[in-house]
mmCIF file of the C-alpha atoms, coordinates in Angstrom:
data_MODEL
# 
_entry.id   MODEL 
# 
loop_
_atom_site.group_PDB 
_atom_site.id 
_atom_site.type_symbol 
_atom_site.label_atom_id 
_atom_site.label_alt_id 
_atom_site.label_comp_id 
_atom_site.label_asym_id 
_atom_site.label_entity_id 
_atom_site.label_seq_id 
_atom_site.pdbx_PDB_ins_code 
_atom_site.Cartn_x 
_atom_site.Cartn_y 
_atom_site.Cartn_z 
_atom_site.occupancy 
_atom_site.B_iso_or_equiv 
_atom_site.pdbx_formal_charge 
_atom_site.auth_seq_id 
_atom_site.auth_comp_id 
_atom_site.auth_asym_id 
_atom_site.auth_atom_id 
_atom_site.pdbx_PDB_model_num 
ATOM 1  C CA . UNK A 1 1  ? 0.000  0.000  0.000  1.00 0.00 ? 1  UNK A CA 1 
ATOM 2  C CA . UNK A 1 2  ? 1.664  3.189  -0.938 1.00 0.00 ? 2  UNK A CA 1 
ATOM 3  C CA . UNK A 1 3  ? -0.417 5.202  0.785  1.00 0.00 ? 3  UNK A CA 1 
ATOM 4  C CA . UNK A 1 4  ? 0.720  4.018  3.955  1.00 0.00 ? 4  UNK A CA 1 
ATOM 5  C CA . UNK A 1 5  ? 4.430  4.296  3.221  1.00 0.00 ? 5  UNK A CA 1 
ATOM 6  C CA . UNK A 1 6  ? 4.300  7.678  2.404  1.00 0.00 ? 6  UNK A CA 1 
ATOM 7  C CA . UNK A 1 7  ? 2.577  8.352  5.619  1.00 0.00 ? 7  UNK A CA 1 
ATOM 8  C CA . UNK A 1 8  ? 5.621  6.944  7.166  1.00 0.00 ? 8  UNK A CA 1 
ATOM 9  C CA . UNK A 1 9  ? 8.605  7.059  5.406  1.00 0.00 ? 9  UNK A CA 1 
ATOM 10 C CA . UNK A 1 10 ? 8.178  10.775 3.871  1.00 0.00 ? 10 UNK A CA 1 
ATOM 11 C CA . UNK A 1 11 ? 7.924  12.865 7.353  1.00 0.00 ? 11 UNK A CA 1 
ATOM 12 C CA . UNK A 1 12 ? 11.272 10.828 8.354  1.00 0.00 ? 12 UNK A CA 1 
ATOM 13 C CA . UNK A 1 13 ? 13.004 11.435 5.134  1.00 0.00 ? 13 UNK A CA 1 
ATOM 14 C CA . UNK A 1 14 ? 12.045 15.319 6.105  1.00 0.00 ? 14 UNK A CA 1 
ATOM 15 C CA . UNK A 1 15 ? 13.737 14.638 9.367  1.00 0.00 ? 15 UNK A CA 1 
ATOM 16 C CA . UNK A 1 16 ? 17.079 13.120 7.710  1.00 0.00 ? 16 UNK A CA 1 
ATOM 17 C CA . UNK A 1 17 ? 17.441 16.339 5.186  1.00 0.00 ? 17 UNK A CA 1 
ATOM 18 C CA . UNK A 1 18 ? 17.252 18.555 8.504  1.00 0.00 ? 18 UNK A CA 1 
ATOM 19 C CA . UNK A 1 19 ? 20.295 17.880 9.167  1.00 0.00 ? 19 UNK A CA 1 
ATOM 20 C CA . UNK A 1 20 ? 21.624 19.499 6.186  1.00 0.00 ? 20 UNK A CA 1 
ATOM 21 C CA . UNK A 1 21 ? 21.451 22.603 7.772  1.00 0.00 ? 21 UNK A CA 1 
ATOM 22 C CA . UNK A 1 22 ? 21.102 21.721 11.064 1.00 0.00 ? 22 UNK A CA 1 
ATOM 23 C CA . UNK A 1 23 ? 23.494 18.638 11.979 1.00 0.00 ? 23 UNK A CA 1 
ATOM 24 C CA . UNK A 1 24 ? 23.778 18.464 15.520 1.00 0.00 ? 24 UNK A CA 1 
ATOM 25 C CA . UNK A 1 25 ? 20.056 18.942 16.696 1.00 0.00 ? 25 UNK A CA 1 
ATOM 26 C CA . UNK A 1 26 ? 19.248 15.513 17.517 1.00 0.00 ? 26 UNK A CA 1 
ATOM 27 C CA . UNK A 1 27 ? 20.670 13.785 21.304 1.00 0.00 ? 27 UNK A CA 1 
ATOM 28 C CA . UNK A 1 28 ? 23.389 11.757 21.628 1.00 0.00 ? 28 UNK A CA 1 
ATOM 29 C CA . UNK A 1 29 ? 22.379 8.341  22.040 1.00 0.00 ? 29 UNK A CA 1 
ATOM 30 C CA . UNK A 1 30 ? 21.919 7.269  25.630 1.00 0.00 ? 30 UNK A CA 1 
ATOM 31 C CA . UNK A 1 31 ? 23.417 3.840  25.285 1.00 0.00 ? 31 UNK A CA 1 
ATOM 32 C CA . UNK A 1 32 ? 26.618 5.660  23.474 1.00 0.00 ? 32 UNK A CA 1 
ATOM 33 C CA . UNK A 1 33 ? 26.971 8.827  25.206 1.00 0.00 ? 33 UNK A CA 1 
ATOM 34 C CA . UNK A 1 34 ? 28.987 9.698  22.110 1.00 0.00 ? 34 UNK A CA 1 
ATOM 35 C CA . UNK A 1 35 ? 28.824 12.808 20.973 1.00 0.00 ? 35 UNK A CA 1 
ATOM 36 C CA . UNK A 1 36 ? 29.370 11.935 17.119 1.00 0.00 ? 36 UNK A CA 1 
ATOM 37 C CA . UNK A 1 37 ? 25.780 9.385  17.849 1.00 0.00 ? 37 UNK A CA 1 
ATOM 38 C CA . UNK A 1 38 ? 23.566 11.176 17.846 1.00 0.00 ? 38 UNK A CA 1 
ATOM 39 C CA . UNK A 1 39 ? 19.612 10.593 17.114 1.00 0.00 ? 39 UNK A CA 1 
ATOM 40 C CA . UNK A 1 40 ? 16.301 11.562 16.475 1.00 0.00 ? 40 UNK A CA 1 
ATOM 41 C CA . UNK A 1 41 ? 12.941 10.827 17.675 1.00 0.00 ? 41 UNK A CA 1 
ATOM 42 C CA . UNK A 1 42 ? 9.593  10.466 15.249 1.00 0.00 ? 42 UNK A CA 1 
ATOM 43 C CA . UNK A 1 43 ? 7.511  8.357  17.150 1.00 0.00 ? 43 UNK A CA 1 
ATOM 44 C CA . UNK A 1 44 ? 7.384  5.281  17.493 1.00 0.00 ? 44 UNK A CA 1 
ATOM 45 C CA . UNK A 1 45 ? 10.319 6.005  15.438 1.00 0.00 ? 45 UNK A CA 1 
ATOM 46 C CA . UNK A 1 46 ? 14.467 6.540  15.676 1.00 0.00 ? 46 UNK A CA 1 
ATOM 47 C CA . UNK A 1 47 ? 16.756 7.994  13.372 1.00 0.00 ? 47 UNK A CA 1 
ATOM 48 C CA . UNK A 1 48 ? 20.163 7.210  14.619 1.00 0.00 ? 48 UNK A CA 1 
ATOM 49 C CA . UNK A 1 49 ? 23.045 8.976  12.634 1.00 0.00 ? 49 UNK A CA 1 
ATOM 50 C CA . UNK A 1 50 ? 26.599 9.726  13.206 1.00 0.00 ? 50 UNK A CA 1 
ATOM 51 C CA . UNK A 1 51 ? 28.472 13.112 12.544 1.00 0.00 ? 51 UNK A CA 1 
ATOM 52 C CA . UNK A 1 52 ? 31.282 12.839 10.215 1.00 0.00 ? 52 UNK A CA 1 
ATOM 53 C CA . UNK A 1 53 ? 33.490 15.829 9.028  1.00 0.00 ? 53 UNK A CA 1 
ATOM 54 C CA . UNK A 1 54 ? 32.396 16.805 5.781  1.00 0.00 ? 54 UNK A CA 1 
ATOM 55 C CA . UNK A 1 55 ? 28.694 15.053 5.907  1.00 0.00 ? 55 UNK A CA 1 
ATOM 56 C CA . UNK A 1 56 ? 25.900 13.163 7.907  1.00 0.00 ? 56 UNK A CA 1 
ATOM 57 C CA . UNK A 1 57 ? 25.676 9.234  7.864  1.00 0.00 ? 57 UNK A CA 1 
ATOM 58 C CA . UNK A 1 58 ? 22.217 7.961  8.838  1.00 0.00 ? 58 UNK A CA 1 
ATOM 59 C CA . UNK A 1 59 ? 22.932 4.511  10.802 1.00 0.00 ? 59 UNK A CA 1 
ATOM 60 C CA . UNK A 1 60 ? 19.649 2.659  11.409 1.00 0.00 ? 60 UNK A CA 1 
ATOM 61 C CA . UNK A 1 61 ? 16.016 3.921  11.465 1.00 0.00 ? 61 UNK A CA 1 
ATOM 62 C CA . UNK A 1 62 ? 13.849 1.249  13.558 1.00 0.00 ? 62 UNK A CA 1 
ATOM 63 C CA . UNK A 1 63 ? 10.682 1.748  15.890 1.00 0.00 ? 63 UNK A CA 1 
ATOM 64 C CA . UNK A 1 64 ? 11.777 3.530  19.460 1.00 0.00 ? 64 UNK A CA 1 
ATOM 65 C CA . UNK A 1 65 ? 10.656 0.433  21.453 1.00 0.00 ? 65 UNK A CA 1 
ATOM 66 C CA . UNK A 1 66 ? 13.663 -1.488 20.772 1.00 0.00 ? 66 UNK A CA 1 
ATOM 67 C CA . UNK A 1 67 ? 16.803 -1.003 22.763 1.00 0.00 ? 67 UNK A CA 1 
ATOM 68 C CA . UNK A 1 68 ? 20.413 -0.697 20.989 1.00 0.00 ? 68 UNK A CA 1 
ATOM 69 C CA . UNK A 1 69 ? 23.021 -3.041 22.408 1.00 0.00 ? 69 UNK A CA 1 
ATOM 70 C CA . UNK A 1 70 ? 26.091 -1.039 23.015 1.00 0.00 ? 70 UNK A CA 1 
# 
């Protein structure tokens, strides 16, 4: 059902390009407390991505009720 992807997938994809301008605003990850993990919440949603020097690199983009193993 396309519908329903774009429901999801487009407001998160407007998250990601964000960070274009804006690279830093998500947290750092709680289970990496490092400051080049960072992430963002879109419930039930989490956009992990890590700060590199010349661009962002979005890691993994799963549903907020699972836990990342450090």
């Amino acid at each position: 059902m396309p519908v329903v992807g774009d429901r999801f997938v487009k407001p998160i994809v407007t998250r990601i390009e964000a960070l274009r301008d804006h690279p830093e605003m998500g947290r750092i990850v709680p289970e990496f407390y490092r400051p080049f993990v960072r992430e963002l919440i879109h419930p039930p949603f989490r956009i992990v991505y890590r700060l590199e020097p010349k661009r962002v690199r979005v890691v993994r983009v799963w549903r907020s009720e699972r836990l990342l193993s450090s």
